[in-house]
C-alpha positions as a Markdown table, in Angstrom:
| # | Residue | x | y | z |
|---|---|---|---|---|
| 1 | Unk | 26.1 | 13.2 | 15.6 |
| 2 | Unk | 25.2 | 16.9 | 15.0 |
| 3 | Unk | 24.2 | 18.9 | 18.5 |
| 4 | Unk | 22.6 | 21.6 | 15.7 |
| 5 | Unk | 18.5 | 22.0 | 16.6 |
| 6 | Unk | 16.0 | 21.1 | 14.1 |
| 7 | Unk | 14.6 | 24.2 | 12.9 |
| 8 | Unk | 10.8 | 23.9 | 14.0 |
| 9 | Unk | 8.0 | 26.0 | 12.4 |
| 10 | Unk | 10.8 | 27.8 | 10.3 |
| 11 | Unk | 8.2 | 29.0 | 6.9 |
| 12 | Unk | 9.3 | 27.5 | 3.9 |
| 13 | Unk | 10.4 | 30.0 | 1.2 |
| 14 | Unk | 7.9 | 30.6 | -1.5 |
| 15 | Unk | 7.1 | 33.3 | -4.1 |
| 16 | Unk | 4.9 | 36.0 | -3.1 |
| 17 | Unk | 4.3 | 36.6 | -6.4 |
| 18 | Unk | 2.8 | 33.7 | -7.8 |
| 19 | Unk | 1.0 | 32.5 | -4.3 |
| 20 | Unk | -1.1 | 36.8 | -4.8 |
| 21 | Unk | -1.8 | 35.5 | -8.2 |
| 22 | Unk | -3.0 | 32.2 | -7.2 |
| 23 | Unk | -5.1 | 33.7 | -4.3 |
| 24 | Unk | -6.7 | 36.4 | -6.5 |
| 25 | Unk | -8.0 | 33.4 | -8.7 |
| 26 | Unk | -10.0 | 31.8 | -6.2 |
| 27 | Unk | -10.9 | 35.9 | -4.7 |
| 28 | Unk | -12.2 | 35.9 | -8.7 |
| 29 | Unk | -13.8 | 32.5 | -8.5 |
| 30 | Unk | -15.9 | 32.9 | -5.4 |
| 31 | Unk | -15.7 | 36.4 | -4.5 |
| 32 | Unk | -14.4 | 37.7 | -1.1 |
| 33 | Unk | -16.7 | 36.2 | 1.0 |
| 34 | Unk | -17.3 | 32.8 | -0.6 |
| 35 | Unk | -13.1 | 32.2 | -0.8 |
| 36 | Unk | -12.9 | 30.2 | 2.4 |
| 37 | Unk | -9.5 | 29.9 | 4.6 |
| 38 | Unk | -9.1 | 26.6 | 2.8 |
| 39 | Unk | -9.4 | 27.0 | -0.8 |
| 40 | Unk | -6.9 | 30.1 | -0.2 |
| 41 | Unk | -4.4 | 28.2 | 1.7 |
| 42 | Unk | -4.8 | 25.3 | -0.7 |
| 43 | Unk | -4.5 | 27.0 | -4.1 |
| 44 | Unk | -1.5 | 28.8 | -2.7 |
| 45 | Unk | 0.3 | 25.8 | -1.0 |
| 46 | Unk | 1.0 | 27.5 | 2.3 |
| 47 | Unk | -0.5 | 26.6 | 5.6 |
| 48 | Unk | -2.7 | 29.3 | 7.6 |
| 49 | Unk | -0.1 | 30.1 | 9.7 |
| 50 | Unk | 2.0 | 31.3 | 6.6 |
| 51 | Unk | -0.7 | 32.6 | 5.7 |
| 52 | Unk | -0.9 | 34.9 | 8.3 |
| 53 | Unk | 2.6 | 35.7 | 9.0 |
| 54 | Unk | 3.2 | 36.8 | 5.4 |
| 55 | Unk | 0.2 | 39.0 | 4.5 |
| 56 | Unk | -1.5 | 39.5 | 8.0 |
| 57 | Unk | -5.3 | 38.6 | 7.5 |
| 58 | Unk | -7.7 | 37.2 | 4.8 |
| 59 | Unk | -8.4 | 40.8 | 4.2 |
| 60 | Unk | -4.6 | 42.2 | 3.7 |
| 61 | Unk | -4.1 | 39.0 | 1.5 |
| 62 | Unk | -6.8 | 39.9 | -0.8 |
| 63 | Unk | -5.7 | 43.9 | -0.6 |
| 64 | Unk | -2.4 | 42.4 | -2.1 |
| 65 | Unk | -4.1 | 40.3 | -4.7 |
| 66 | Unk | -6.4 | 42.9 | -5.6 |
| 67 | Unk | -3.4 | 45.6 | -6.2 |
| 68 | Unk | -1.3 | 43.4 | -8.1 |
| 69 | Unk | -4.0 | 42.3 | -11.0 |
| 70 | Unk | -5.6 | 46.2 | -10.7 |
| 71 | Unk | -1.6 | 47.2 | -11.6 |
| 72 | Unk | -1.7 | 44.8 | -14.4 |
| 73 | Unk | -5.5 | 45.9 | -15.2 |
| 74 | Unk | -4.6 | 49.7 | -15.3 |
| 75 | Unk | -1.3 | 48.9 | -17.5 |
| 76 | Unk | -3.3 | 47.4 | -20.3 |
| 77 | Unk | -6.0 | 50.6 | -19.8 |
| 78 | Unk | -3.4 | 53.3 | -20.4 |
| 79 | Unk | -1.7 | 51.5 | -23.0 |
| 80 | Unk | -5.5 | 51.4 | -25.1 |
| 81 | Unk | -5.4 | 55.0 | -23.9 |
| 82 | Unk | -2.2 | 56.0 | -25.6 |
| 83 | Unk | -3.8 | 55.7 | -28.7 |
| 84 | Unk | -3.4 | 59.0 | -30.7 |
| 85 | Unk | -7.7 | 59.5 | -31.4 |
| 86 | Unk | -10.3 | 59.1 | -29.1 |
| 87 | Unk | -12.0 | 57.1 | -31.3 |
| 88 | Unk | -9.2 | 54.7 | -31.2 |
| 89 | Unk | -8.4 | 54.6 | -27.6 |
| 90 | Unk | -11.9 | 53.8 | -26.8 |
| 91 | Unk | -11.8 | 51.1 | -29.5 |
| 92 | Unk | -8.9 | 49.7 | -28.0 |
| 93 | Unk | -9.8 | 49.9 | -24.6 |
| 94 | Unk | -13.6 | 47.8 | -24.9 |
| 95 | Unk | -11.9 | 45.0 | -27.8 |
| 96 | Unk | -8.6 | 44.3 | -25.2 |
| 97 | Unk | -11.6 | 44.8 | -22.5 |
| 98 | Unk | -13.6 | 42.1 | -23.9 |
| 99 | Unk | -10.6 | 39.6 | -25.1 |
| 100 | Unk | -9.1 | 40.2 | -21.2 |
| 101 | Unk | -12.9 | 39.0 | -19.7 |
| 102 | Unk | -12.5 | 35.5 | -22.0 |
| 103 | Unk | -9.0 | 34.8 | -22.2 |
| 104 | Unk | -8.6 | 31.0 | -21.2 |
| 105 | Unk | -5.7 | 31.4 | -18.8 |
| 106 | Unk | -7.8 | 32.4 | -15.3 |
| 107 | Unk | -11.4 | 32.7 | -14.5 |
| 108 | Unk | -14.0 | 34.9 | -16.8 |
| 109 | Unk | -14.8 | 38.0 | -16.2 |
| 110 | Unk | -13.5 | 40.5 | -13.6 |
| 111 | Unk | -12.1 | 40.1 | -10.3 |
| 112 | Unk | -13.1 | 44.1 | -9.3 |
| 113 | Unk | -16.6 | 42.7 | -10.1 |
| 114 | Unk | -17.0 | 39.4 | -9.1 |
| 115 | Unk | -14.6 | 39.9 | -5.8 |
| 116 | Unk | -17.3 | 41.7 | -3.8 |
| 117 | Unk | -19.7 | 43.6 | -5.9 |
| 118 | Unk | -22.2 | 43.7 | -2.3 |
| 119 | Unk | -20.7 | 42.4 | 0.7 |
| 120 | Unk | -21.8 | 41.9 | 4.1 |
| 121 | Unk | -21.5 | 45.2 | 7.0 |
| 122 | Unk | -18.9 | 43.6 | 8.4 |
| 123 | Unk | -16.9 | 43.3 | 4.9 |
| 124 | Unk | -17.8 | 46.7 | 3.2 |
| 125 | Unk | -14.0 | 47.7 | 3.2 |
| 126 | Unk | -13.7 | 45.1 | 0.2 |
| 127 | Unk | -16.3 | 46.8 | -2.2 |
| 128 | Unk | -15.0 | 50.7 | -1.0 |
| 129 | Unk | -11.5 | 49.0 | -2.3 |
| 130 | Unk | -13.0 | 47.1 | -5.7 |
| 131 | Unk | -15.0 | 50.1 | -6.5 |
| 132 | Unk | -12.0 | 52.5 | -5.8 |
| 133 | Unk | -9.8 | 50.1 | -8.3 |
| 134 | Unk | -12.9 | 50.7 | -11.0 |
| 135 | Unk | -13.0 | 54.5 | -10.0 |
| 136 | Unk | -9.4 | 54.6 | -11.0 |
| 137 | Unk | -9.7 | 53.2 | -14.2 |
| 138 | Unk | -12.7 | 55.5 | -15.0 |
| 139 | Unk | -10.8 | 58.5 | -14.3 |
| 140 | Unk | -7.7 | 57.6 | -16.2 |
| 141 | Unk | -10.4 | 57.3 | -19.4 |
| 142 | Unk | -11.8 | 60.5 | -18.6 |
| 143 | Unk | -8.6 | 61.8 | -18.5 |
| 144 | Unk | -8.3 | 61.2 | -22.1 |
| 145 | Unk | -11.2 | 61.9 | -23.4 |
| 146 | Unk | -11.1 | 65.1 | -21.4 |
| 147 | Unk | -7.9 | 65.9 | -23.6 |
| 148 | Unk | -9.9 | 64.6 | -26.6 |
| 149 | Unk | -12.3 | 67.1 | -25.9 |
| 150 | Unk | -10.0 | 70.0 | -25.6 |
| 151 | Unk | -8.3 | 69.3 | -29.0 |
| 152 | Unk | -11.1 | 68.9 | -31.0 |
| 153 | Unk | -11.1 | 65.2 | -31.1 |
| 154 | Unk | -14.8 | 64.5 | -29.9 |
| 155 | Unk | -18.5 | 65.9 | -31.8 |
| 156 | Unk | -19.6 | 68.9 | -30.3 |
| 157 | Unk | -22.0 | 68.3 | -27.6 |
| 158 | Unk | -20.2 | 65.3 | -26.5 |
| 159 | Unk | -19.1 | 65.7 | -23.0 |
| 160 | Unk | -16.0 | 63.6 | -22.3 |
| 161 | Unk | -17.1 | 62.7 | -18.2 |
| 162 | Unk | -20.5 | 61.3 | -19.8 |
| 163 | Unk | -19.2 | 59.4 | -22.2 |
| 164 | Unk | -16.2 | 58.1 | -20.3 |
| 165 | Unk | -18.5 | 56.4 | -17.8 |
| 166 | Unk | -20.4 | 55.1 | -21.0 |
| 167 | Unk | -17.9 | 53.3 | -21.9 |
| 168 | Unk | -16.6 | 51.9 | -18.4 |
| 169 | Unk | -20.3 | 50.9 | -17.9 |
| 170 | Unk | -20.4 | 48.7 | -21.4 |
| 171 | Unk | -17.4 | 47.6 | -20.1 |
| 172 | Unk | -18.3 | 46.1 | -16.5 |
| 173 | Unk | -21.5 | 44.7 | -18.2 |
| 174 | Unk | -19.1 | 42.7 | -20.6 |
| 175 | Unk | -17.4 | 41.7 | -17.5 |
| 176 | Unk | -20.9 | 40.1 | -15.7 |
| 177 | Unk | -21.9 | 38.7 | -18.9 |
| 178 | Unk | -18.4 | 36.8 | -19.7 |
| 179 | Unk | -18.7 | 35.7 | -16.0 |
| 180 | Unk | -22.1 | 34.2 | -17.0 |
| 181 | Unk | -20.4 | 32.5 | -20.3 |
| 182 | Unk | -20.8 | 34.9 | -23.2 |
| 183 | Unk | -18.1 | 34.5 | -25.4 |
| 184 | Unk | -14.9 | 36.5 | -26.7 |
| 185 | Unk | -17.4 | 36.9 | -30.1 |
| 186 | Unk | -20.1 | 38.0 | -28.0 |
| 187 | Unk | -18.8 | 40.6 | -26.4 |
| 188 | Unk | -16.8 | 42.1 | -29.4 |
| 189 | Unk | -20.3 | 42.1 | -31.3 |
| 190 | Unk | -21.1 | 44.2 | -28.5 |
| 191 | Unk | -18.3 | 46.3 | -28.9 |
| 192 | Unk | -19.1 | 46.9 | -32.7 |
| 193 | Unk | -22.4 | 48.8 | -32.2 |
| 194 | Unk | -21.3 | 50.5 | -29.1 |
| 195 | Unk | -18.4 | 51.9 | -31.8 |
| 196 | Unk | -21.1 | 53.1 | -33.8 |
| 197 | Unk | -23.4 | 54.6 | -31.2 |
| 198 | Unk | -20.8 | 57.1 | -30.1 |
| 199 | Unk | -20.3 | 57.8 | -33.5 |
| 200 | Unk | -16.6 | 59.4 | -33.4 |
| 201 | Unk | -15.8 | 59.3 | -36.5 |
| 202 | Unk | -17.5 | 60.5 | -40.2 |
């Protein structure tokens, strides 16, 4: 008979990886505040006390969700941005925008939005953190345009900060309205006349 001792509360390896993306669905689903204890620990198939020796707190668990889908968020931004007009980048940016807020494969919308948009005095540290991911992604598309500007690549009159947050605004409005259930048509309809209101090119 083994003398070995059972290993008791030993945590049972798991992927970090795939757990943050399963807890940043339900953060999307039902915001900070509305994601209990429960529907985390479920959707992730750990226990609380996993829970909390991995990632600390509810709060550090979402700070970890948040930053992983922001990373993926602000890859698919500057790749939009890379392209070689304004006029294009901008395109690029609203249409994978809009097809990112209705793809089928997690909840509509956005998770900077719908995480926390308002939250309660005791949670304001999860909008300052949402609204610092959305700041980030402004600035990188100001960034461009900004260089747009310089070479000649936007009408005269057009000022690049303006217009950048133009654009993130149509943007986050896509993302309430495809939360709400307006379709991948819907929103690229949208997209079509915002094209033509800034009027880029002859």
């Amino acid at each position: 008979m083994s003398t070995e001792a059972p290993a008791i509360g030993r945590p049972r390896a798991f992927d970090e990886e795939a757990i943050l993306g399963r807890a940043a669905e339900v953060f999307w689903r039902h915001g900070y505040e509305g994601a209990t204890l429960s529907a985390l620990t479920g959707a992730m198939g750990i226990n609380r006390p996993s829970l909390y020796a991995t990632f600390g707190s509810k709060e550090q668990l979402f700070q970890r969700a948040f930053a992983r889908y922001h990373e993926t968020q602000v890859a698919t931004a500057r790749a939009a941005l890379d392209q070689p007009t304004a006029y294009a980048a901008i395109e690029a940016f609203l249409r994978s925008s809009a097809d990112g807020l209705t793809a089928g494969d997690h909840p509509a919308g956005c998770l900077s939005i719908q995480g926390g948009l308002a939250c309660s005095p005791e949670n304001t540290r999860i909008s300052e953190i949402l609204a610092a991911g959305r700041a980030a992604t402004e600035s990188a598309l100001e960034e461009r345009l900004s260089r747009a500007e310089k070479e000649g690549d936007l009408p005269d009159g057009m000022d690049s900060r303006t217009l950048a947050r133009f654009v993130m605004a149509l943007s986050e409005g896509h993302a309430v309205h495809a939360a709400a259930g307006a379709s991948r048509e819907d929103l690229q309809a949208s997209v079509d006349i915002a094209l033509r209101a800034v009027a880029l090119r002859s």
